[in-house]
Kinemage of the C-alpha trace (Angstrom):
@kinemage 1
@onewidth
@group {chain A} dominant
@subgroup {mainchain}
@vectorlist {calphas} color= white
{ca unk a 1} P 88.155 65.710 50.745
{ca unk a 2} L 89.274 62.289 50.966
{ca unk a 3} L 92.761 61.258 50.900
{ca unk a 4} L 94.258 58.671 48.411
{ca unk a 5} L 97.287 56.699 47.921
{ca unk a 6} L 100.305 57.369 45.729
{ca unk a 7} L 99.209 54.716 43.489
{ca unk a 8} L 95.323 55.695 42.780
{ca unk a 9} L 97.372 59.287 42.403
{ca unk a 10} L 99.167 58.694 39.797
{ca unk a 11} L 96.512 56.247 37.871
{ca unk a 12} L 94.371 59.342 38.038
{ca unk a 13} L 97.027 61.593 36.708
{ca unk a 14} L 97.482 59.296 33.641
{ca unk a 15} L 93.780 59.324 33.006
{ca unk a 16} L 93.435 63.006 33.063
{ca unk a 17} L 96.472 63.412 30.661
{ca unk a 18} L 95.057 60.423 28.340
{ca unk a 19} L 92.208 62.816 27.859
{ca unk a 20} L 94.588 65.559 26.436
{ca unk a 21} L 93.831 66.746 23.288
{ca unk a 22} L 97.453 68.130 22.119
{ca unk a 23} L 97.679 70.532 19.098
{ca unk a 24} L 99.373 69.182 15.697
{ca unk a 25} L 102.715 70.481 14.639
{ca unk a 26} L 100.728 73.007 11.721
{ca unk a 27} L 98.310 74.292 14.582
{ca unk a 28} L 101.428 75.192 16.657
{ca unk a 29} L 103.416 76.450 13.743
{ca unk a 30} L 99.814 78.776 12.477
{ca unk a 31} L 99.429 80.189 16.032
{ca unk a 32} L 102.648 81.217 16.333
{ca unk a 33} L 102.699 82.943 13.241
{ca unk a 34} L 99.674 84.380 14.200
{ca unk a 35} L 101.175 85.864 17.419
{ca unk a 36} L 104.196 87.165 15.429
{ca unk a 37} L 101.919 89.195 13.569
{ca unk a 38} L 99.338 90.063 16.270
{ca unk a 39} L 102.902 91.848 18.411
{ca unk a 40} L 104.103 93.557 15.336
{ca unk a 41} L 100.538 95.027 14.263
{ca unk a 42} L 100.466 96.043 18.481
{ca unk a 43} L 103.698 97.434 18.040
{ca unk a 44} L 102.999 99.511 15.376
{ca unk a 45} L 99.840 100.754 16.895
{ca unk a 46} L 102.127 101.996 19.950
{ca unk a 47} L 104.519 103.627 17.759
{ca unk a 48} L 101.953 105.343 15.874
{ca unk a 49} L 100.147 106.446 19.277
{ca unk a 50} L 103.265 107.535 20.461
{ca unk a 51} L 104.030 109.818 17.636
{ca unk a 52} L 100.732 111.081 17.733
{ca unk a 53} L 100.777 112.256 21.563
{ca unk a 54} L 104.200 113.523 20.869
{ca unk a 55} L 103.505 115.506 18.117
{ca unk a 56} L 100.677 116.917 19.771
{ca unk a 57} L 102.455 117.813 22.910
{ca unk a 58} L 105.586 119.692 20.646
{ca unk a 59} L 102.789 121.533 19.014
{ca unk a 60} L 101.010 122.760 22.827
{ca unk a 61} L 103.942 123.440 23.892
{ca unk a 62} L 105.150 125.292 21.525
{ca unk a 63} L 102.411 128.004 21.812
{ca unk a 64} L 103.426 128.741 25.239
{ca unk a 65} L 107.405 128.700 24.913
């Protein structure tokens, strides 16, 4: 790979970020949002999974004890 200087470095740096496209301050604020509610819906499916094996286990183990 060939080498280059500090200064064709950085000119290709710039050029790469020029080409950047960054996400509006609604596409930021809708995906966030979005995440919010895609952690809480996990976290309910947990909890709910959670009771569900536990439940199940109190109920086995409570044939045999």
């Amino acid at each position: 790979m060939a080498r280059t200087n500090p200064l064709q470095f950085i000119q290709q740096v710039r050029a790469e970020v020029s080409k950047v496209v960054w996400p509006t301050r609604r596409e930021v604020f809708l995906t966030t949002i979005m995440v919010f509610i895609m952690a809480t819906l996990t976290a309910i499916f947990f909890a709910l999974v959670d009771l569900l094996i536990r439940t199940g286990l109190q109920g086995v183990l409570g044939l045999f004890g």
